[in-house]
N, C-alpha and C positions, 0 to 999 in steps of 0.2 A: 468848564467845557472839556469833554474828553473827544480824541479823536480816534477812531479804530478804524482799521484796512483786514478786513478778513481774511484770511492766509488763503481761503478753500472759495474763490468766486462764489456769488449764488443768484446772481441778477445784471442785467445789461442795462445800459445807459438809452438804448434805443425803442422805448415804447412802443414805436409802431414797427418795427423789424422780428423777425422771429428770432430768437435765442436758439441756438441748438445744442440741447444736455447729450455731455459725452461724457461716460463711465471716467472716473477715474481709476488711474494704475490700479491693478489687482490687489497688490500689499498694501495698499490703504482701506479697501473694500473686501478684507476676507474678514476668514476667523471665524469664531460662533455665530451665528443667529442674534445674538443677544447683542454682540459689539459690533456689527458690521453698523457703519453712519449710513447709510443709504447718498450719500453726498454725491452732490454731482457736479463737473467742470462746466461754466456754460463761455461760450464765445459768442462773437458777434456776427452778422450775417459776414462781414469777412472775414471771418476766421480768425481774428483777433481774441484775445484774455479779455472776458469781461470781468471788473472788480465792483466791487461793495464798497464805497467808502463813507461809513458810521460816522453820523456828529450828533451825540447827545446835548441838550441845549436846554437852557433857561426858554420861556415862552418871549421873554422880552428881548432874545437874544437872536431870535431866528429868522430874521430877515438881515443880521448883518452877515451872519454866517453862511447863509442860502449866497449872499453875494457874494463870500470868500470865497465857495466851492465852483464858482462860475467864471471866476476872477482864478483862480489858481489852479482848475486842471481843464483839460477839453472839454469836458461834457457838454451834453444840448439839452440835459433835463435832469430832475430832482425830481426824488419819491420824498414824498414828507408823509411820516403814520405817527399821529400820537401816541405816546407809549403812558404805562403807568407802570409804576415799580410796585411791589409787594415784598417788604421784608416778615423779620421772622422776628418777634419779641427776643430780645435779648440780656443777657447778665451774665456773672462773673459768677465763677467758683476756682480754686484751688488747691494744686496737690503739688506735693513734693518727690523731689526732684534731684538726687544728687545734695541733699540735705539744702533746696533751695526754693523756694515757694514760683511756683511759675503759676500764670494763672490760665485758668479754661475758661476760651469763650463760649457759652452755651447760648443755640439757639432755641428758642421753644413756639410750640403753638398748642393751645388751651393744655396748657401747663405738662403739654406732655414734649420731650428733647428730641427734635430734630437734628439739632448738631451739637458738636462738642468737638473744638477745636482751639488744641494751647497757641498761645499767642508767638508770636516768631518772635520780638525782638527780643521779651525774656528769654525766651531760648536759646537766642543766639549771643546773648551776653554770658551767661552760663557757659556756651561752648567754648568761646573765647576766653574764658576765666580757666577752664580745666581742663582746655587744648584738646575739646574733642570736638568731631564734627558735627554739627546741627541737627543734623537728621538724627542723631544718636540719641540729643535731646529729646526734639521732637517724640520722637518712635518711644522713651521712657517715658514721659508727660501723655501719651495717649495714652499707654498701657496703664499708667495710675489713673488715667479718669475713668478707661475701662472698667478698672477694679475694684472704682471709689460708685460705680454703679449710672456714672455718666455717660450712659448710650444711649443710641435713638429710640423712641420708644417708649424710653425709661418714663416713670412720670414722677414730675417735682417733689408731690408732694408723699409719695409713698419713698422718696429718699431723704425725705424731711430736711429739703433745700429750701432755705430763703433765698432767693438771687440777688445782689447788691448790683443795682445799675447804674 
């Protein structure tokens, strides 16, 4: 079970009351075209903070759960929407690193790389070992999968990647 509280409201607990969307702060809504979130604060018809509170659930799980969120905040109603997840095929490859093997998780879809992301904890046992910061890892372990030809795009097999899952 995961619980999430969405930091940026985006729905009211009041079904049949109207919600009324106010702009957020300016500095959260500037900037390019390309980066403005379009997000919007919503309150309640009293002018209260309306929240989101997310409970991902087992199917077998969600009438105990419906009863905790009933049992443990105010509300007077639940939205329930079945979700479906969609991941991305996945496997390993690796580069070096400070003379250290870290490994990259690669995502793919019909064999061509969506992502390419070194794994954190090798990372950060490396940082810990050579007293540098993480991100230092990190940022060299992208740059050799960069180099090594792992970027989005790329396709598996014109890099003559097997992937080990």
């Amino acid at each position: 079970m995961a619980l999430r509280h969405d930091p940026v409201p985006h729905s009211c607990f009041f079904p049949n009351r109207a919600c009324e969307p106010h702009r957020l702060p300016p500095a959260l809504d500037s900037g390019p075209p390309h980066l403005r979130t379009g997000a919007r604060a919503f309150t309640t018809r009293t002018r209260r903070p309306a929240h989101t509170l997310c409970v991902l659930s087992p199917a077998d799980r969600i009438d105990a759960l419906r009863d905790a969120v009933f049992h443990l905040t105010s509300t007077l109603g639940v939205r329930e929407l079945p979700l479906r997840r969609t991941t991305l095929s996945r496997g390993w490859a690796h580069v070096t690193v400070h003379g250290a093997r870290i490994p990259i998780k690669i995502g793919h879809r019909n064999c061509t790389i969506v992502q390419a992301t070194p794994e954190f904890t090798p990372a950060a046992e490396l940082a810990a070992a050579l007293d540098l910061p993480v991100r230092t890892i990190l940022t060299a372990a992208t740059t050799a999968a960069h180099n090594a030809g792992l970027t989005p795009g790329a396709s598996l097999g014109s890099l003559g990647i097997t992937l080990s899952t």
